[in-house]
N, C-alpha and C positions, 0 to 999 in steps of 0.2 A: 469582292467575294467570288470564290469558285462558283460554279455553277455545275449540276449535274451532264452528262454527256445529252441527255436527251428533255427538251419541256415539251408537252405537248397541250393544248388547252380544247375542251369539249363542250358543246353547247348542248347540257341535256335539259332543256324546257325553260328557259330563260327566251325572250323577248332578242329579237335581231340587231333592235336598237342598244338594247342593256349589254348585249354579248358583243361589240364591235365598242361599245363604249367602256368595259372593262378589258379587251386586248389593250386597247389603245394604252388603259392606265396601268397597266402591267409594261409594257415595252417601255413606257416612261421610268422605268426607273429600272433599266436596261440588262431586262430580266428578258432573254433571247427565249422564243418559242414559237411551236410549229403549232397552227389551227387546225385541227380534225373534225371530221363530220361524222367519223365511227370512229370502233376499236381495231378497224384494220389494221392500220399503221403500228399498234401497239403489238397485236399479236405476231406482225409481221419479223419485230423487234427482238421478241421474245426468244422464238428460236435463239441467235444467238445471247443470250443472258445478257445484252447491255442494261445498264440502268436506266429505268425512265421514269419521270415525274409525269404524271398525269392531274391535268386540273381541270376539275369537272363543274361546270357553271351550272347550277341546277336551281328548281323553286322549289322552297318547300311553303306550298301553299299546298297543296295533292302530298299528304303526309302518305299516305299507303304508295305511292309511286315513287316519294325520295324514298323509303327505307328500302322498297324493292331494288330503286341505285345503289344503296350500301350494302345489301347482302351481293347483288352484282361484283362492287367492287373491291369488298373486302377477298371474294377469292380468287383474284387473280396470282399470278407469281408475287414471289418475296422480292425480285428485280423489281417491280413495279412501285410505288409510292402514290396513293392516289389524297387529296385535297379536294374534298368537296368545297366549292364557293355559292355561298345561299344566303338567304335572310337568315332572321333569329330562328332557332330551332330548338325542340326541345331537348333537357339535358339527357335523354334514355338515351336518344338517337346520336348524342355529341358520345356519348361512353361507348354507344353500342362500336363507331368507329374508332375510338381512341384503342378499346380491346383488343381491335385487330391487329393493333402494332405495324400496322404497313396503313395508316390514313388518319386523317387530320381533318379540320373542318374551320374555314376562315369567313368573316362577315362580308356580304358583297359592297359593303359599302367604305371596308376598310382594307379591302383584298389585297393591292397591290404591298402595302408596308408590310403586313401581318406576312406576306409570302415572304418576302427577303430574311425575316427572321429563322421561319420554318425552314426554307430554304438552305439556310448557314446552320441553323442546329441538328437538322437533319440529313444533312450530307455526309455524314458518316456509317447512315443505316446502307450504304451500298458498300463501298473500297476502302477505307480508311484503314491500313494496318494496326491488329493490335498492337499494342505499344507506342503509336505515335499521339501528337498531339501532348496536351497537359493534361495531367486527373482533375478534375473538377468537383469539389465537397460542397452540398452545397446544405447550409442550418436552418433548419426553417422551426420560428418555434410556435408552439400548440396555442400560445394566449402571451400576451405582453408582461414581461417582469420575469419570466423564466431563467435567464441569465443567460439566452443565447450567444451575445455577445461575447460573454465571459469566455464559454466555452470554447468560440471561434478563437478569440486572444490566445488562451492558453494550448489550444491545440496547434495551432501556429506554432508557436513558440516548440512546444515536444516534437513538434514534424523537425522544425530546422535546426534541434540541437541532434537529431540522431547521424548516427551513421551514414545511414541510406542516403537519406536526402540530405545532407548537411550543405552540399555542393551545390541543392536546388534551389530554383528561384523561385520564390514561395511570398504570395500577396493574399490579402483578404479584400475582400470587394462588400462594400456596405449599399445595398441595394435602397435603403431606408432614406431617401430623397428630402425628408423634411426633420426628424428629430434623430440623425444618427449620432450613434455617443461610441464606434468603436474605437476612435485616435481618445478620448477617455482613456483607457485601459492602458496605452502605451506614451498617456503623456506626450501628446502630438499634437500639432494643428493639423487639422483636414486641408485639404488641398484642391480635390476636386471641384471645379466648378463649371457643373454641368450647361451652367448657362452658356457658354462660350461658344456648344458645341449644339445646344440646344438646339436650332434654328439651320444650321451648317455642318453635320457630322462630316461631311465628308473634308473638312478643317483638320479634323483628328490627324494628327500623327505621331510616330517614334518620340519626335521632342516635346510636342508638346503633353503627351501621355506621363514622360517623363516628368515634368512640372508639375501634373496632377496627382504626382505619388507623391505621400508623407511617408518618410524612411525611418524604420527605425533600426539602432546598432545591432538588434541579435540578427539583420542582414531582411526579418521580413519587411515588405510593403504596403503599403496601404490605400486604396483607394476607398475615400468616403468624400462628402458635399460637408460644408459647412451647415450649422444648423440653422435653420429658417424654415418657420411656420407658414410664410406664404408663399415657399416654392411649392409648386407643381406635387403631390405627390406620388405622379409616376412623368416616365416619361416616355417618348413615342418611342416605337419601338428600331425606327431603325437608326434613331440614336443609340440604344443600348446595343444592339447588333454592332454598330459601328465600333464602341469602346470594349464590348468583353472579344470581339474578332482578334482586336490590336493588342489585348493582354494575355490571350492565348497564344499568340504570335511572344510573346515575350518570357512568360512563366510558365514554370514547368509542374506546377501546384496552385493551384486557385481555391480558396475557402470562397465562400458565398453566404454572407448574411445576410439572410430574407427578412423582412417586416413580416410582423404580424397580417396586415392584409394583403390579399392576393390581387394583382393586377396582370391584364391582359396578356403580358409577356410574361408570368408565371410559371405557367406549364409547362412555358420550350424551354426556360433556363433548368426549370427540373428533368424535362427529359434528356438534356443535355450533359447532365452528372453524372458521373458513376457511384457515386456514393450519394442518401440522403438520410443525415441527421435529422432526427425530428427531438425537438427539446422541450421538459416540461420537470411539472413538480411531482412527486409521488403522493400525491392524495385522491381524495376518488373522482372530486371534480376536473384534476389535473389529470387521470390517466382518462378521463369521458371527453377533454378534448383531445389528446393524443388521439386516441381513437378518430376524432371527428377528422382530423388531420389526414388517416392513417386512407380513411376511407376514401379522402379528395383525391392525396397521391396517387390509388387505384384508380381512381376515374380519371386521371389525367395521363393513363400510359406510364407514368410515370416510375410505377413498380417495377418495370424493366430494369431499374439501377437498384444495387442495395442499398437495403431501408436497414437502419439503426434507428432505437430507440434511445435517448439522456434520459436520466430521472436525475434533474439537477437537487444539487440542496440536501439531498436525503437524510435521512436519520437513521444514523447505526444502531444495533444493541450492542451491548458488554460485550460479547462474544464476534462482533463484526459483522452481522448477518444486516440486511436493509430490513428498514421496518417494514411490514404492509407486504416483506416478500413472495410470500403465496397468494396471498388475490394480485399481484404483479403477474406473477408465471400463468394464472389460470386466465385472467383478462390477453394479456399477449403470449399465447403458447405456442404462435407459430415467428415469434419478431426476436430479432436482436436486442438486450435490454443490456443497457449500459446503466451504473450507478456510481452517481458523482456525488461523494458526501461534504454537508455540509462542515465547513470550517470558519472561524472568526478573520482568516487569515485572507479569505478571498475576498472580502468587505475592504480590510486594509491596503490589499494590492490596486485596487479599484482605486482606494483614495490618493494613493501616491503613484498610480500611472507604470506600475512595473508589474506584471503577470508573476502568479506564483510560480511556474515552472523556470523565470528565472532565480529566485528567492531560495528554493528551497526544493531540489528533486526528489529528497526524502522524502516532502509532506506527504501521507496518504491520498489526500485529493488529487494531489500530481499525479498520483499513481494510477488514479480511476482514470485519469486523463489520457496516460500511456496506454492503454486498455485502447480506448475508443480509439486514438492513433494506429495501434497495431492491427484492429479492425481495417482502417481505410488502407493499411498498406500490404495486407495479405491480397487486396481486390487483385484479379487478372488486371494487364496492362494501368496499372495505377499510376505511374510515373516514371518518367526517361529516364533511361539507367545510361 
């Protein structure tokens, strides 16, 4: 993993023994950095605009003296990146940093992995040319049975028949560690098995990455786990650091289908996208979680990529309009709202393992599908050209 040009780690009110005993497990996992006693070093830095990560070992037991660290450190330069490191703290004070869009905040008892994540997803907030790198979509849906999956399959499939990207290298990644059903859709075996690498990421490689993809002919790939109830339902993070590092290194389109619940390495894979679907049903309890969804993404920094809304399923009138359209527009007047109508034909592609977009480009639904595709692909720097 790159590393930033500069780390530097600060002992703001942590114990002598606690702060020599998180260096120590931060350099174990050969994450180079300089120990400061002040912000000297930093402002010294500044002048010339290099980039620094700043990681600030702090207690939040004295709540009125951390937030005063965080209004501190939210105004420094945009060069800067600051990581508060502390116990549990409350969620005001987790947003009040996420806001600022230059800070983060990691558990001191999980610091060292949690960094390498933050680390690798967030080293783009410095030098990263637009355009480089892969676009990254990532589905996340509002409550279980949405048809996110769905969505992920058939937009795959409309990404890698067009033009643009027909040449790209274009995978879905099923995050969904215990009941993933997206090799479902394309009549696959799943491949991945994350056990292998569970314990030994740094095992991961080119070939064996290769072995963990299920291939399918319209040229997308697929990483998913075989299904089982008693794996893990998440996994550590710098396992998952290790595998999407090696498929960014490979693909030049990443789709991302999230589970219903959110786990620890959630928020850096979403701030990590440029694109986030959010999927759901158009009825009132289905747009009340959207919303609930809508609000997490903002408190996770996360709004910095665009948000898309799916209203899967939907129900047309005679005339083609979505039902329920104007409490749609008045509930999100300020979101992208995308409507993918219901058809009998997506039940059937499901049972035979072939996505409607290769079936039939006519259907209407394919069409709602193109819509959301031309969405992710107007984004600045969306995919190597």
């Amino acid at each position: 993993m790159k590393e930033p040009a500069s780390i530097f780690l600060l002992n703001a009110g942590i114990d002598d023994g606690q702060f020599k005993d998180l260096a120590s497990r931060i350099q174990a996992r050969q994450i180079k950095l300089t120990v400061i006693q002040s912000l000297a070093p930093i402002n010294a830095l500044r002048r010339g605009d290099n980039p620094v990560w700043l990681l600030v070992a702090a207690s939040s037991r004295d709540r009125a003296a951390f937030q005063r660290e965080i209004a501190a450190l939210t105004q420094l330069p945009a060069s800067v990146f600051c990581i508060m490191i502390s116990g549990e703290i409350p969620a005001t004070d987790y947003k009040a940093l996420l806001q600022s869009g230059r800070a983060d905040w990691v558990q001191l008892d999980t610091a060292p992995q949690d960094l390498e994540l933050i680390l690798h997803t967030r080293r783009d907030h410095f030098s990263t040319p637009a355009g480089k790198g892969p676009t990254v979509i990532s589905l996340v849906p509002s409550a279980g049975g949405v048809g996110n999956a769905t969505i992920a399959a058939e937009l795959a499939i409309n990404l890698i028949s067009r033009g643009k990207t027909k040449n790209h290298r274009i995978c879905i990644i099923d995050l969904d560690f215990q009941t993933s059903h997206i090799c479902d859709h394309f009549d696959l075996e799943p491949r991945l098995k994350i056990d292998e690498i569970a314990h030994e990421p740094e095992r991961l490689d080119s070939q064996l990455l290769d072995l963990f993809a299920s291939r399918h002919t319209s040229g997308v790939d697929i990483f998913a786990v075989p299904r089982n109830r008693s794996q893990l339902a998440s996994i550590d993070l710098n396992v998952l650091d290790a595998l999407l590092e090696l498929i960014a290194q490979k693909y030049d389109l990443i789709l991302i289908d999230h589970p219903v619940g959110w786990s620890s390495w959630t928020a850096h894979v979403l701030q990590a996208s440029q694109d986030i679907l959010v999927t759901g049903i158009n009825t009132i309890p289905g747009l009340r979680q959207i919303a609930n969804v809508l609000e997490a993404l903002h408190a996770t920094q996360a709004s910095a990529s665009r948000i898309g809304i799916i209203l899967n399923r939907t129900e047309m009138t005679f005339l083609g309009k979505p039902v329920q359209r104007d409490h749609v527009d008045a509930v999100f007047s300020n979101e992208r709202v995308f409507y993918v109508r219901n058809s009998p034909m997506a039940v059937e592609s499901i049972n035979i393992g072939q996505p409607m977009s290769l079936r039939s480009k006519s259907q209407k639904t394919v069409k709602d599908i193109a819509k959301v595709a031309d969405f992710c692909l107007t984004q600045k720097g969306d995919a190597k050209s």
